[in-house]
ZAMARGU-4260 file (C-alpha; in steps of 0.2 Angstrom, whole numbers, plus 5000, padded with zeros to 4 digits):
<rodrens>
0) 4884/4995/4722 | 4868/4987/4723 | 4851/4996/4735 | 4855/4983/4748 | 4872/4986/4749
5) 4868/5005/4748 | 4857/5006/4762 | 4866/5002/4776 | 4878/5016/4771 | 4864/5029/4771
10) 4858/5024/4790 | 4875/5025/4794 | 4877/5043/4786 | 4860/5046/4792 | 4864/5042/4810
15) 4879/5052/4809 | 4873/5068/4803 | 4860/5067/4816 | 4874/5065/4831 | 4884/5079/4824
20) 4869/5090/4825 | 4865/5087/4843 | 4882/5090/4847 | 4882/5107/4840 | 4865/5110/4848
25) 4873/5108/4864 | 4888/5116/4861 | 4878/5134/4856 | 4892/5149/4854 | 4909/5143/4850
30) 4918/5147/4865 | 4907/5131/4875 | 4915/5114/4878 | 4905/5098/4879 | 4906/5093/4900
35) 4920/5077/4901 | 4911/5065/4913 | 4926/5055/4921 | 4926/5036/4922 | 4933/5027/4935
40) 4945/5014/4928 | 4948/5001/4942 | 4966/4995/4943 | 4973/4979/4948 | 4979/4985/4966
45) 4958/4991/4966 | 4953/4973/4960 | 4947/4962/4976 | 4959/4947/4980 | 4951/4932/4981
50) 4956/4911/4979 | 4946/4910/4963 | 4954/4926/4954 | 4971/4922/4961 | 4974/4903/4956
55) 4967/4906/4938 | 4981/4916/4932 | 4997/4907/4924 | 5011/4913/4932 | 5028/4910/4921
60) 5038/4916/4937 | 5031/4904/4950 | 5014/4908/4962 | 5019/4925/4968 | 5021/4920/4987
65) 5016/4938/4994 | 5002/4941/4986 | 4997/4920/4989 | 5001/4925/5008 | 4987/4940/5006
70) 4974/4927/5004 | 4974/4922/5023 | 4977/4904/5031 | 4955/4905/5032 | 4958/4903/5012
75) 4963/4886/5013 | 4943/4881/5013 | 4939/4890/4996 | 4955/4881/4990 | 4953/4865/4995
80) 4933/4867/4986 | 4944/4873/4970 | 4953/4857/4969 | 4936/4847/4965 | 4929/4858/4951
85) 4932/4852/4935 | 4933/4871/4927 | 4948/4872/4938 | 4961/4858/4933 | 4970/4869/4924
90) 4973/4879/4940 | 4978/4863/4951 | 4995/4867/4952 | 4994/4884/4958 | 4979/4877/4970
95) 4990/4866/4977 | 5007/4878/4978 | 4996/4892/4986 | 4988/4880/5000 | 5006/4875/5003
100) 5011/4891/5006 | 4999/4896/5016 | 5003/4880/5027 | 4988/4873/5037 | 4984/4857/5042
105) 4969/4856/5031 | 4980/4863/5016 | 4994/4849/5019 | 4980/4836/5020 | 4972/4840/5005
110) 4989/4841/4995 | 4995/4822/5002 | 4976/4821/4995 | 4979/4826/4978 | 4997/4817/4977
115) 4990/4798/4982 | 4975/4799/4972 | 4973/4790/4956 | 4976/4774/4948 | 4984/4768/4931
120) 4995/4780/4919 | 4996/4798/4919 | 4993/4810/4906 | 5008/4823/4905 | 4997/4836/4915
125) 4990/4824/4927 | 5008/4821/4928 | 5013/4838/4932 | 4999/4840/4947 | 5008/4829/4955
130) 5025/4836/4956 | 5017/4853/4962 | 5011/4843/4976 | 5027/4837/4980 | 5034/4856/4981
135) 5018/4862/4989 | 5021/4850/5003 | 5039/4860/5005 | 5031/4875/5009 | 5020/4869/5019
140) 5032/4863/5031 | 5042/4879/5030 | 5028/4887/5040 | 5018/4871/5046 | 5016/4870/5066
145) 5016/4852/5067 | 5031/4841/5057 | 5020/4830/5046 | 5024/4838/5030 | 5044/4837/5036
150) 5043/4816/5041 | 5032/4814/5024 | 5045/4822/5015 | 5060/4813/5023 | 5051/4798/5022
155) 5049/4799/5003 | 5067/4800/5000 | 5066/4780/5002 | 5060/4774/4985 | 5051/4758/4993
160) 5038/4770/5001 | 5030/4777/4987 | 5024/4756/4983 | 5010/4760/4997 | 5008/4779/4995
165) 5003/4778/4976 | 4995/4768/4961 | 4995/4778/4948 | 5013/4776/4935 | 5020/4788/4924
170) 5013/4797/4907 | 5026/4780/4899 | 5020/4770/4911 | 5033/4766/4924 | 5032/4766/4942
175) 5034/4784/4948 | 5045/4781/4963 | 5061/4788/4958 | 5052/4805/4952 | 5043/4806/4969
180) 5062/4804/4977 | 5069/4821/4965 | 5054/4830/4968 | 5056/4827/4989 | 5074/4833/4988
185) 5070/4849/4979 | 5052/4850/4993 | 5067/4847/5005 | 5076/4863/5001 | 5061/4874/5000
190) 5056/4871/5017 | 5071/4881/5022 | 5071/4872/5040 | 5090/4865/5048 | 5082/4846/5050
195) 5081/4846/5029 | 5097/4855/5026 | 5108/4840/5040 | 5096/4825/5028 | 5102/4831/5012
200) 5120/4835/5017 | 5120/4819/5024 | 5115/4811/5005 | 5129/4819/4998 | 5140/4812/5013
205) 5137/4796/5014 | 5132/4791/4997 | 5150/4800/4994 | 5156/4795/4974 | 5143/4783/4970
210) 5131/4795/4969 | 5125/4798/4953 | 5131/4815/4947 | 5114/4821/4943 | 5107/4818/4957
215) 5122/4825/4967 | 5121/4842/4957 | 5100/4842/4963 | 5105/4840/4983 | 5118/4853/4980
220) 5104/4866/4974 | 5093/4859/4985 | 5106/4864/5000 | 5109/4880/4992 | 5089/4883/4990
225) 5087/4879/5009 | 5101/4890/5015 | 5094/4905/5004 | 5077/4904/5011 | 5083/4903/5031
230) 5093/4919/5026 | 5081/4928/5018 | 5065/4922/5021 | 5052/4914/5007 | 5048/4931/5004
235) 5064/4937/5000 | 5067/4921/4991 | 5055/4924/4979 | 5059/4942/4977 | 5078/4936/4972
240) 5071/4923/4961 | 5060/4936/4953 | 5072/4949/4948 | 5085/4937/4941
</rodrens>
């Protein structure tokens, strides 16, 4: 071992010894204990909720909707800021699902926001936002006082809409309308309100066997979705999806 190498090991000895000495100094007879100084360790229920702090996290389970309803309607404003920071793209999804559940006017209005905006083809992500926006827009009229988010909804189950409503196209570069039409059904059933569940049994009825299976199977859970959450609440909902 070369002197350079060796030194670092002696002021490492060095300092060691010297720490063990003072430690003996202040013990003096045997029978003494050094004083334990306790350290508060905050914990996640001692941690202050805010918008920031709460959107940030990946869920794998879905935007915890208690938690989201902590935040206070008043937290729409914060949120709505959140959606123009480019450190918070990744977030945007949970941004938007939260401001849906929270269900303000402001909230829907920035979410139809989000949703319209862009032009040209998609990355997957961009992609993605999107969708959420969709969803967010069914919470929002489970709790919204006016029935804007409903009639956008229902409205969007008409393909030839979305030709105004958007100009962006798909991460392959087709025209988006028959995703936006899925992604309303399944808003549809998360809004949990009777006027959605008599639309989408309505689909199954009157399109009757022409109705492409996959699509049939979507408004069936959609219906089931919609029924589950007037029974139990979004609340309970969540809590039933979260312990599956």
């Amino acid at each position: 071992m070369s002197p350079r190498q060796r030194r670092p090991l002696r002021i490492a000895l060095l300092a060691a010894i010297a720490l063990v000495s003072a430690t003996c100094g202040r013990c003096g007879s045997g029978d003494q204990k050094i004083a334990e100084v306790p350290v508060a360790v905050p914990t996640p229920a001692q941690t202050p909720l805010t918008p920031r702090s709460f959107v940030e996290p990946l869920y794998p389970h879905g935007v915890p909707y208690d938690r989201a309803m902590q935040l206070g309607q008043a937290a729409d404003t914060e949120l709505i800021s959140l959606l123009g920071e480019e450190a918070m793209r990744d977030s945007r999804g949970n941004i938007l699902i939260t401001l849906g559940m929270l269900g303000t006017s402001r909230g829907a209005g920035a979410i139809k926001g989000v949703l319209e905006a862009d032009q040209g083809q998609l990355s997957g992500a961009e992609f993605l936002v999107k969708m959420d926006a969709v969803l967010a827009l069914g919470h929002s009229a489970y709790v919204a006082q006016t029935t804007e988010p409903m009639l956008y909804l229902r409205s969007g189950l008409n393909r030839n809409v979305w030709d105004s409503r958007v100009k962006w196209r798909l991460p392959g570069g087709g025209e988006p309308s028959a995703e936006l039409r899925k992604q309303c059904i399944s808003a549809l059933g998360l809004s949990g309100k009777d006027e959605a569940h008599v639309v989408l049994q309505d689909m199954l009825n009157d399109a009757g066997a022409k109705l492409d299976p996959n699509e049939a199977a979507q408004i069936k859970q959609s219906i089931t979705t919609n029924r589950q959450i007037k029974q139990l609440g979004m609340s309970g909902y969540y809590k039933q999806l979260q312990s599956r």
